[in-house]
MARKE-808267 format. One record per residue: residue in three letters; x, y, z of N, C-alpha, C, O in turn. Coordinates in steps of 0.2 Angstrom, whole numbers, plus 2048, in hexadecimal, padded with zeros to 3 digits. Each point is the difference from the previous one (the first is absolute). Example, Ala and Ser with C-alpha at 12.3 -4.5 7.8 and 13.67 -1.06 7.14 Angstrom:
2
Ala8427E48277FC8068008048068008057FF803 Ser7F98067F98048068017FC805803803806801 
% end
This chain:
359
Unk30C13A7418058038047FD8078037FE8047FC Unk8027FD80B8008048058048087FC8068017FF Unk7F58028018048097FC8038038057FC800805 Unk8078027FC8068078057F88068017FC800805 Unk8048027F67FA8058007FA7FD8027FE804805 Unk7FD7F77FB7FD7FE8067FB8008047FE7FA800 Unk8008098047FD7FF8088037FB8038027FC7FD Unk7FE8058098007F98047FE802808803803803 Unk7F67F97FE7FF7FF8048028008068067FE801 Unk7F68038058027FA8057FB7FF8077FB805800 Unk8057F78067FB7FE8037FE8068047FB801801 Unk8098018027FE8088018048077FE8068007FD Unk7F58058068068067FC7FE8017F97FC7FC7FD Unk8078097FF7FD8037FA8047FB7FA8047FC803 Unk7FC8047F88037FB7FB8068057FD7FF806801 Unk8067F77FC8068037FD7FE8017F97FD7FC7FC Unk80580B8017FE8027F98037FD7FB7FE8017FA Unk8077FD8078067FB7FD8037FB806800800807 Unk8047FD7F58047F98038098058058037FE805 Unk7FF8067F78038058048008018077FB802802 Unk80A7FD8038028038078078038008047FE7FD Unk7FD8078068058018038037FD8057FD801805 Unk80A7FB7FB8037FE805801805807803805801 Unk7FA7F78048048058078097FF8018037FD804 Unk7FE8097F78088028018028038077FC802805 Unk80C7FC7FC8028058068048047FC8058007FB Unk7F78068098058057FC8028078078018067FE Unk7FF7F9808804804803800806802805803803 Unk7F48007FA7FE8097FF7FC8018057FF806800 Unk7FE7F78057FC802804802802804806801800 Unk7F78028068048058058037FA8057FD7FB800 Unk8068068048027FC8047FA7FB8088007FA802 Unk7FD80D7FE7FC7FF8057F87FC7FE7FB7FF803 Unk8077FE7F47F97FD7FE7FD8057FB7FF7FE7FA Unk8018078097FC8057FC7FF8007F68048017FD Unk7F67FD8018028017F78048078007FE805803 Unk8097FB7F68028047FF7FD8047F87FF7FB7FC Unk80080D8037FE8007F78067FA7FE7FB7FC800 Unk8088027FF8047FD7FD7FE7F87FF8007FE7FA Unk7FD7FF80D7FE7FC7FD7F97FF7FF7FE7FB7FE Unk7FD80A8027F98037FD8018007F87FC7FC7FD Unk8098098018038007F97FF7F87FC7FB7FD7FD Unk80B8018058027F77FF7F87FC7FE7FE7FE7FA Unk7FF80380D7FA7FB8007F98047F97FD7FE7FB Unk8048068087F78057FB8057FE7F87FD7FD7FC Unk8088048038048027F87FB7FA7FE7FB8007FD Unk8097F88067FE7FA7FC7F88007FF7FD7FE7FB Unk7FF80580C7F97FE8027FC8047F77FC7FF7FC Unk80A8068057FC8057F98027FD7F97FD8017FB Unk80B7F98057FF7FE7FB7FE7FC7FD8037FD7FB Unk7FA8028077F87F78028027FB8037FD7FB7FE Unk8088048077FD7FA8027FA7FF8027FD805801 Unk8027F57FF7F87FE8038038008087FC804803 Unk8087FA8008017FF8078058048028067FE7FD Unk7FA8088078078018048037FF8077FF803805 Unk8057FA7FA8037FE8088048048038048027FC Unk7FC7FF80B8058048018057FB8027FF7FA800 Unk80B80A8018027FA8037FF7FF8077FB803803 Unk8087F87FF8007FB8078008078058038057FF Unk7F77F98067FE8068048007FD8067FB7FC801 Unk8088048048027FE8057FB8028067FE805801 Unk8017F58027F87FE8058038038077FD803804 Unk80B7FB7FE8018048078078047FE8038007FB Unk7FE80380B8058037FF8067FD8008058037FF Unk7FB7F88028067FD8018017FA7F98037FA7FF Unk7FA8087FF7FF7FC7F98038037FA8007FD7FB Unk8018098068058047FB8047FD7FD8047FD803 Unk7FB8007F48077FB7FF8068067FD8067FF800 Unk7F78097FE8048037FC7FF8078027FB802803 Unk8098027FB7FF8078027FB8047FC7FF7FD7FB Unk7FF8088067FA8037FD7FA7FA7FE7FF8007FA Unk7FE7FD80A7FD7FA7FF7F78048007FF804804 Unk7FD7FA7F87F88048027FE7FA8078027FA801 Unk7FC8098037FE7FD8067F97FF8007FE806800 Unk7FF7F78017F97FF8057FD7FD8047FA7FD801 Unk80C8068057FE7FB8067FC8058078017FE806 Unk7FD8077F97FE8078017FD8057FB8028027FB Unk7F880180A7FC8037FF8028077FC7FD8037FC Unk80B7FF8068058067FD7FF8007F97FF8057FC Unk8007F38038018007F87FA8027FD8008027FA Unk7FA7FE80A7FA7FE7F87FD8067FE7FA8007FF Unk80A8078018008067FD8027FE7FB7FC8007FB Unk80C7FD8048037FF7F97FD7FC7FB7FF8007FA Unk7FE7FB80C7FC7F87FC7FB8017FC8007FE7FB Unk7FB8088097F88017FC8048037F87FF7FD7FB Unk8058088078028057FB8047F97F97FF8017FA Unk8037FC8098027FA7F97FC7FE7FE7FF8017FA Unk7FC7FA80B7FC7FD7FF7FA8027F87FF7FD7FB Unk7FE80A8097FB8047FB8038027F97FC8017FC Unk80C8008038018027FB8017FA7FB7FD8007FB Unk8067FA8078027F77FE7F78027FC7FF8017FA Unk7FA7FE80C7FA7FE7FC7FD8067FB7FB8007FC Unk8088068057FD8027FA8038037F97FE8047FB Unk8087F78078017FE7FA7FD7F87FB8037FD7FB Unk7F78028097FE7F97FE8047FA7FF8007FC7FC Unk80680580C8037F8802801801805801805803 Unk7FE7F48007FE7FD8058048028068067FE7FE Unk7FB8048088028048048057F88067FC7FE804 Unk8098017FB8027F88068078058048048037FE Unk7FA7F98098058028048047FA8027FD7FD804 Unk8088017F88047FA806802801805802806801 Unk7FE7F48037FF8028068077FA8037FF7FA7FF Unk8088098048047FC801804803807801806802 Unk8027F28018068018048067FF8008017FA800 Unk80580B8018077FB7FC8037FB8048057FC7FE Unk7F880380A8027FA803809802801801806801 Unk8037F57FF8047FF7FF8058067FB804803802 Unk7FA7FD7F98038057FC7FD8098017FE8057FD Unk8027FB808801806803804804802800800806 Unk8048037F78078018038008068057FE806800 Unk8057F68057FF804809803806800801804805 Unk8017FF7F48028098017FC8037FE802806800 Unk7F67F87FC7FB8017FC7FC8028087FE805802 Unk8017F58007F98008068048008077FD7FF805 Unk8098037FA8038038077FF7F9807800801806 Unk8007F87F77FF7FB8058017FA7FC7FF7FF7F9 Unk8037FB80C8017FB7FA7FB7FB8007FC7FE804 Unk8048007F37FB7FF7FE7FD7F98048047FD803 Unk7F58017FC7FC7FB8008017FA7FC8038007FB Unk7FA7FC8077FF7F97FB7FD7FB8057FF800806 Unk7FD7FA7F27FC7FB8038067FC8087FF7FD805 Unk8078047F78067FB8058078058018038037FC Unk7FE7FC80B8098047FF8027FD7F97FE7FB7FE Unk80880B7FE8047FE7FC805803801800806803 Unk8057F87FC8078028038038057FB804804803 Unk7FB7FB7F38028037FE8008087FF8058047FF Unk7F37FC8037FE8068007FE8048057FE8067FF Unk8037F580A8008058037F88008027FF805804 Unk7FD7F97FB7F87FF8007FF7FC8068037FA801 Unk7F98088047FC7FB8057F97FF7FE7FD8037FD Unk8037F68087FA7FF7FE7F9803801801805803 Unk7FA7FB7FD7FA8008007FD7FD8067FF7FA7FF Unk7FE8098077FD7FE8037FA7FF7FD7FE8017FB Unk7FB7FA80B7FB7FC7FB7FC8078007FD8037FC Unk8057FF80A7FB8077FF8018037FC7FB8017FD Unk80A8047FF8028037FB7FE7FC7FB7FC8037FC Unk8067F78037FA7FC7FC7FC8047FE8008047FC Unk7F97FA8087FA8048038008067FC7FC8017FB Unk8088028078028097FF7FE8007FA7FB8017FC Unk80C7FC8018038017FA7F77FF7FB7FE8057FD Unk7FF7F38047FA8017FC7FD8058017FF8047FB Unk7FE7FD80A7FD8078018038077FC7FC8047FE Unk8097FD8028038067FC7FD7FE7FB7FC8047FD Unk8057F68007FE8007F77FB8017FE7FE8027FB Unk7FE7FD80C7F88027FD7FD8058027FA8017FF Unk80A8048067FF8058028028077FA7FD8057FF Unk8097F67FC8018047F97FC8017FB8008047FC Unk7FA7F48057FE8007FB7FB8048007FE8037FB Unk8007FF80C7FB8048028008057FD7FC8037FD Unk80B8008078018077FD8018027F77FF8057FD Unk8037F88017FF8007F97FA7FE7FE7FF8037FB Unk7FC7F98077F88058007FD8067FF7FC8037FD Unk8087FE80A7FD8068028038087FB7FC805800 Unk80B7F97FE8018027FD7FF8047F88028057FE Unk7F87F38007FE8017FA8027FC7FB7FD7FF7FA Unk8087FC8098027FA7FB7FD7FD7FE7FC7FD805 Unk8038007F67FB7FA7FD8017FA8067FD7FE805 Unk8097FF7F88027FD8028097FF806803805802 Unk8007F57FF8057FE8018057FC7FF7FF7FF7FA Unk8087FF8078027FB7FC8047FD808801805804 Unk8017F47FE8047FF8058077FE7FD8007FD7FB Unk8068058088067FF7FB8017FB806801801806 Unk8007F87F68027FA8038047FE7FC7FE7FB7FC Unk8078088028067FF7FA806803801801804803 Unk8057F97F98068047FF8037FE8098068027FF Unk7FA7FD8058027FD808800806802805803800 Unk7F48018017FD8058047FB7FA8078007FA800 Unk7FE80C8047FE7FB8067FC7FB8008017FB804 Unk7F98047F67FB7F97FE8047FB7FD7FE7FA801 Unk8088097FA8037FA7FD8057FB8068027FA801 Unk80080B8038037FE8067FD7FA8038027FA801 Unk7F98097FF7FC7F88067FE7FB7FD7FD7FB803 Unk8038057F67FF7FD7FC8047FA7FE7FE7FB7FE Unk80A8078048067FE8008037FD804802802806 Unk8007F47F98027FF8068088007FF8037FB802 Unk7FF8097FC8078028017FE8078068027FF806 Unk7FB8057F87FF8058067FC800805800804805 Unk7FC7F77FA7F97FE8068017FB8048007FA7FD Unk8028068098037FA8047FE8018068047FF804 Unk7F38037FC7FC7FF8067FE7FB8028017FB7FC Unk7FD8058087FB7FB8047FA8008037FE7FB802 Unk7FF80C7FC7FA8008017FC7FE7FA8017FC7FB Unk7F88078067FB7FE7FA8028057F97FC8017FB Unk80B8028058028047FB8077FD7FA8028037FB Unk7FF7F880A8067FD7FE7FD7F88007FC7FC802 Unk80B8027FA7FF7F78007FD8007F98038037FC Unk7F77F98037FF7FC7F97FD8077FC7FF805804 Unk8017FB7F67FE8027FC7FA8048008018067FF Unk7F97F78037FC8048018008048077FC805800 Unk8077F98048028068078028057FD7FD805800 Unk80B7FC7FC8058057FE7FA8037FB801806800 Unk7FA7F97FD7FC8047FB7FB8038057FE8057FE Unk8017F88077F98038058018068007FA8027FE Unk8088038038038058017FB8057FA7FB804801 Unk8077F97F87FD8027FA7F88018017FE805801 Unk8007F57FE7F77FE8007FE8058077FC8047FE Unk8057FC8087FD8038068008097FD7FB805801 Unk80A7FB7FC7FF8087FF7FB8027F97FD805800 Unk8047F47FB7FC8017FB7F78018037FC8047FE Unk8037F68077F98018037FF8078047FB803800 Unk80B7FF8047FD8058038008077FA7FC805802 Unk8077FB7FA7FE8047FA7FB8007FE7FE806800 Unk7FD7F47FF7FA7FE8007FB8038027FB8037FD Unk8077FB80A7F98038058028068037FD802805 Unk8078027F88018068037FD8047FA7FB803802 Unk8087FF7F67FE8037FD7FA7FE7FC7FE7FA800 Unk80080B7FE7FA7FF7FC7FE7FB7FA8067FD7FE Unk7F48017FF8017FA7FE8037FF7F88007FB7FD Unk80280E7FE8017FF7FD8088047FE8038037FC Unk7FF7FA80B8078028028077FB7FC8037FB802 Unk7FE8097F78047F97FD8087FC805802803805 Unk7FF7FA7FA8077FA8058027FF7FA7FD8027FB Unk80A7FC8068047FE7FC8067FD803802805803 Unk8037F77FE8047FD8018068007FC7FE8007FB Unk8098008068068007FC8057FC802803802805 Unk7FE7F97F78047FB8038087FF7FC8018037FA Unk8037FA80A8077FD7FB7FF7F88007FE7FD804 Unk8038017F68027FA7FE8057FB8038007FB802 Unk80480A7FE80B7FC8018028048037FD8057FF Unk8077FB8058058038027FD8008087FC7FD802 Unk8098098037FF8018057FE7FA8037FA801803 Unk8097FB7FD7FF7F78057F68017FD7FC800805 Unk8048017F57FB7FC7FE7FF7FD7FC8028037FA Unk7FC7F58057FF7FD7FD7F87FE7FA7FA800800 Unk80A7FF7FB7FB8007FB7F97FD8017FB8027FE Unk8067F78057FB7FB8037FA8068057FA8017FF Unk80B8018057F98028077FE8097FD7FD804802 Unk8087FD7F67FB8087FF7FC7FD7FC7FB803800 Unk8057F77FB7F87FE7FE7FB7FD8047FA8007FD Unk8077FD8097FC7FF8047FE8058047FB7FE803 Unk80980A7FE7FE8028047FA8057FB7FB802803 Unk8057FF7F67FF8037FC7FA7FD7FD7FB8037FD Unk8047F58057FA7FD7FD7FA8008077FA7FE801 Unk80B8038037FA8038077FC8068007FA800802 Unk80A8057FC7FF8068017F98017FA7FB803802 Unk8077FA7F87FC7FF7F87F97FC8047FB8027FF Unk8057F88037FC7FC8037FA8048057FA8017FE Unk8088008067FB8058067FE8057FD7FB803802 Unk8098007F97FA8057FC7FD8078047FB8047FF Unk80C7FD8057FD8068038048067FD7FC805801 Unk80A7FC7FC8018077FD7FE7FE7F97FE7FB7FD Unk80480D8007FD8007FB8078007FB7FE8037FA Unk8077FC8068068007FB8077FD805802803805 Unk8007F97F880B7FD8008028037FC7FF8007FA Unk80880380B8048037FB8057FD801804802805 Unk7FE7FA7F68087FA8018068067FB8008037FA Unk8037FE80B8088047FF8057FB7FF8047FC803 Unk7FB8047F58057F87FF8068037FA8037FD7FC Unk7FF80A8068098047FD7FE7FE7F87FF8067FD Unk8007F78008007FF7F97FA7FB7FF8007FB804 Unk7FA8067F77F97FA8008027FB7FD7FC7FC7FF Unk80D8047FE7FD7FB7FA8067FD8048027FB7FC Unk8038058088047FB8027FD7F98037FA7FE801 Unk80D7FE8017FC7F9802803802807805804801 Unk7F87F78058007FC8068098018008047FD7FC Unk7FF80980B8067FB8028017FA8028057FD7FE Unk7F78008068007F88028007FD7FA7FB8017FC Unk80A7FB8038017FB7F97FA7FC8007FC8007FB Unk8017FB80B7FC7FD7FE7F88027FC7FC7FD7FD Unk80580B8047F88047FD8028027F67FD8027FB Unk8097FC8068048047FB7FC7FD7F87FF7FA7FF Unk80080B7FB7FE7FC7FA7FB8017FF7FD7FC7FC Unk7FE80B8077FC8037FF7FF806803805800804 Unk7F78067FD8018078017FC7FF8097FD7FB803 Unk80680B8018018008067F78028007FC7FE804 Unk8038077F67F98018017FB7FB7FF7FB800804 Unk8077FB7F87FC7FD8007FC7F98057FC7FC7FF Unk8098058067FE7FD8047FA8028067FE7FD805 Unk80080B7F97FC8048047FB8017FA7FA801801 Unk8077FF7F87F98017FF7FD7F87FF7FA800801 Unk8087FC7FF7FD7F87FF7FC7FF8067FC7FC7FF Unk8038098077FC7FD8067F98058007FF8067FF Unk7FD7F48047F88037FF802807806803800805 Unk7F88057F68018078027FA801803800805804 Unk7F97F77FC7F98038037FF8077FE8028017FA Unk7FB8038088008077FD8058068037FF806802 Unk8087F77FE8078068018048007FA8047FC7FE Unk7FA8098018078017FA807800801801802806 Unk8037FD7F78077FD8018028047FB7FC8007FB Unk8098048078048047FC8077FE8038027FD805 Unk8048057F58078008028068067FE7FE8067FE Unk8077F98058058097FF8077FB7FD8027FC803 Unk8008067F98087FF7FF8018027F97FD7FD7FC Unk8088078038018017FB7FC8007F98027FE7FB Unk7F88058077FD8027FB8008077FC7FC805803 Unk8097FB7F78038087FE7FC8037F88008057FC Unk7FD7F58057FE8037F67F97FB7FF7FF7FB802 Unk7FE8087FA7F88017FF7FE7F67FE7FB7FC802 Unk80A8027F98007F87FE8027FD8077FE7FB802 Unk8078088028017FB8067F97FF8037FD7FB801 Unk80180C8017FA7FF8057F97FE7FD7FC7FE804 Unk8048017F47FB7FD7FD8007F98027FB7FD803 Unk80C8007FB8027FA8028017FC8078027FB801 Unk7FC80A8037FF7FC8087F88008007FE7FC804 Unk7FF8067FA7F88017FF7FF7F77FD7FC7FB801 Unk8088077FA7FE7FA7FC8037F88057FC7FC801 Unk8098058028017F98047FD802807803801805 Unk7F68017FB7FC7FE8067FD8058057FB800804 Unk80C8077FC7FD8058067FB8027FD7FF8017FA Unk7FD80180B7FA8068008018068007FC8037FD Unk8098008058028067FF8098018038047FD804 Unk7FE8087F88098028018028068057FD8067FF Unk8077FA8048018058058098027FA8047FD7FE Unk7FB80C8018078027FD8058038067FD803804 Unk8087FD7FD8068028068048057FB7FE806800 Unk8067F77FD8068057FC7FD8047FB801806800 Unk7FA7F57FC7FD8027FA7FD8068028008057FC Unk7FD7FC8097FA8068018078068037FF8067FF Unk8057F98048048068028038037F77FF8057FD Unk8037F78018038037F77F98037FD8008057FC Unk7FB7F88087FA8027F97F98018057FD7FC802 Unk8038097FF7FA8038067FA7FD7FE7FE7FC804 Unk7FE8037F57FD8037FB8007F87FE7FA7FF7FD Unk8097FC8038027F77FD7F78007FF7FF7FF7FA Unk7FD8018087FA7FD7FF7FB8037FD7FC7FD7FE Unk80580B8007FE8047FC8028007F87FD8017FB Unk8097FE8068048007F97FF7FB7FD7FF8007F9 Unk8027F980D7FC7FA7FC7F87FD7FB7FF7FB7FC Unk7FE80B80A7F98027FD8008017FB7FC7FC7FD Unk80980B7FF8008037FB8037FC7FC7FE8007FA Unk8077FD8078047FA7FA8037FB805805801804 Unk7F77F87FB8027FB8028077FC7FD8017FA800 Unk80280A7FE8078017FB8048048038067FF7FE Unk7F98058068058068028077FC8038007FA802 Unk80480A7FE8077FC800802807808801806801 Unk7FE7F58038038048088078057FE8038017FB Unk7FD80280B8078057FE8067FB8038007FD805 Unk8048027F68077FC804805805809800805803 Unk8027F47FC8058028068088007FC8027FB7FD Unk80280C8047FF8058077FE8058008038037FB Unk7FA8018087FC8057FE8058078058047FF804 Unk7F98097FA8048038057FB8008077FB7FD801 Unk8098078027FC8018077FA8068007FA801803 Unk80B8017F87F78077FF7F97FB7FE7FB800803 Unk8077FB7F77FB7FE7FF7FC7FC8047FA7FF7FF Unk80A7FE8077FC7FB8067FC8058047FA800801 Unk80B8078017FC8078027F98007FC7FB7FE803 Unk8048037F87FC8017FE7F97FA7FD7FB8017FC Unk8077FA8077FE7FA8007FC7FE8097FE7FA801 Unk80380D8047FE7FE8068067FD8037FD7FE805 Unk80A8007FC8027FE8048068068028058037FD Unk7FA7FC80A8038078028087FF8028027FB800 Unk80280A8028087FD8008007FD8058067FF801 Unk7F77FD8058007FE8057FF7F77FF8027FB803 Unk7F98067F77FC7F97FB8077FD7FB8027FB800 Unk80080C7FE8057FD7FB8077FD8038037FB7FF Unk7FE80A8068077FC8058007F88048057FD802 Unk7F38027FE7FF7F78028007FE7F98027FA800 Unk7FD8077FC7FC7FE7F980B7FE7FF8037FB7FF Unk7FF80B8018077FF7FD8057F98048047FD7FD Unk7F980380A8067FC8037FD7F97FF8037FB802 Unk7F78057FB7FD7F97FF8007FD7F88027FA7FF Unk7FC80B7FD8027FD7F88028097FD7FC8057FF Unk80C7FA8018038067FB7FF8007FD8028067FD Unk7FA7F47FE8027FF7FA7F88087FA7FF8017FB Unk7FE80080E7FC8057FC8038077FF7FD8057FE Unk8087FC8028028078018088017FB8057FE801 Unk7F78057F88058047FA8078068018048027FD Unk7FA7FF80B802806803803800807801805803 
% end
């Protein structure tokens, strides 16, 4: 069985000192205008210093109009990569691996965030979204890899593309929300085109030991289970990034769709030939035998969310006793304070799970 502690390799880019990542959290501290804030510098270096092998930042928005939330880190401008180098260099010297995701909220953008109303692959009515010209198309891939550039430049290792959660790659992905007609819309692999083009132009833009990585949803957001392992054994197949990161809420639950139902949602992603991309997964992993125990049913490595905001330090500690028992939930606010999450982190953190706050 595959140890948490470790190395793990990968096809390009430096190797992980453990199986340990940092989930890319939203957490709402950054300046408005993109800018990294100390707060979210704090957040990121705290984990990078308490071993993870990899730190992510969160979702980092490629245009300006792709804002999904307030205080968002941005990198769709040169404004930013003052803040970027300055994250970037602190992430690698603490010996983990420095990733910028790289996303846009499409649709869930909310038009009092970016001052206009939002985009998408197709008009939606619910949310007020028009569509996508083919040129912005155009655009839009070119931003992403105009991000990845700058996160290069930066100092990043690497990248992650966020095509998950009904952010704008999951959207086109989706024929609930994709109801083009051009070469981006229609079957399956048009609604994916979008993905691979940006993956190649990542490619031939940065350098050759420039890590990729992809982040996919299984279910939900008018997707279905069938075309995310097809989309998922494509991605694994062509063998051009070097890591999947399947966002599946809980690792050990089963398949909404009753017919998948009667074995684990994970395991329908580690079952498929991986070539040399590691597969990693995020959901509810809060304690040292869970995350043992996803290692064991097949991933290459685990990404912590909750776990790592209660416990800066979860990979160090684990170092030191593979028995340690995490801090329970609910804790006070002083101690999230002092755990790197600032009152800006915590005020999202409360309207999403209360259940962390004694106070």
């Amino acid at each position: 069985m595959l140890h948490l502690l470790e190395p793990l390799s990968f096809s390009h880019g430096p190797a992980m000192k453990n199986r340990f990542m940092l989930a890319p959290l939203t957490n709402q501290q950054s300046h408005e205008d993109g800018r990294l804030s100390d707060e979210e510098f704090r957040w990121l270096t705290m984990r990078a210093e308490g071993g993870f092998g990899l730190t992510m930042t969160c979702a980092s928005h490629v245009q300006a109009i792709g804002k999904g939330f307030p205080g968002q880190l941005g990198i769709w401008s040169d404004d930013h990569l003052p803040g970027l180098r300055r994250l970037a260099g602190a992430i690698k010297a603490q010996n983990s691996i420095a990733i910028a995701q790289l996303h846009h909220a499409g649709m869930r953008a909310p038009a009092d965030v970016i001052g206009a109303a939002p985009v998408c692959p197709s008009d939606n009515e619910k949310t007020g979204a028009r569509a996508l010209t083919h040129a912005e198309v155009k655009q839009l891939i070119a931003d992403f890899i105009a991000a990845a550039v700058r996160a290069e430049r930066a100092g990043f290792d690497g990248v992650e593309l966020h095509g998950a959660h009904s952010y704008m790659l999951c959207q086109f992905f989706s024929a609930e929300f994709n109801r083009r007609e051009d070469e981006y819309g229609g079957t399956f692999e048009n609604r994916s085109r979008i993905l691979f083009e940006i993956i190649d132009g990542v490619r031939s833009r940065c350098r050759e030991d420039f890590m990729l990585g992809v982040r996919l949803t299984p279910e939900r957001f008018g997707i279905k289970l069938a075309e995310a392992v097809q989309l998922a054994q494509r991605v694994l197949r062509e063998d051009k990034i070097d890591f999947l990161d399947m966002s599946l809420w809980d690792v050990f639950k089963e398949p909404e769709e009753a017919e998948y139902q009667g074995r684990t949602l994970m395991s329908y992603f580690t079952e498929l030939d991986r070539r040399n991309v590691r597969l990693g997964v995020a959901g509810k992993i809060r304690t040292p035998r869970e995350a043992e125990a996803t290692l064991a049913a097949g991933a290459d490595w685990i990404m912590l969310g909750r776990a790592a905001m209660l416990q800066h330090d979860f990979p160090n500690r684990y170092k030191a006793d593979p028995a340690f028992k995490p801090v329970p939930m609910p804790v006070t606010r002083q101690y999230l304070k002092d755990q790197g999450l600032s009152e800006k982190f915590q005020a999202y953190v409360q309207g999403r799970w209360p259940e962390f706050f004694a106070d």
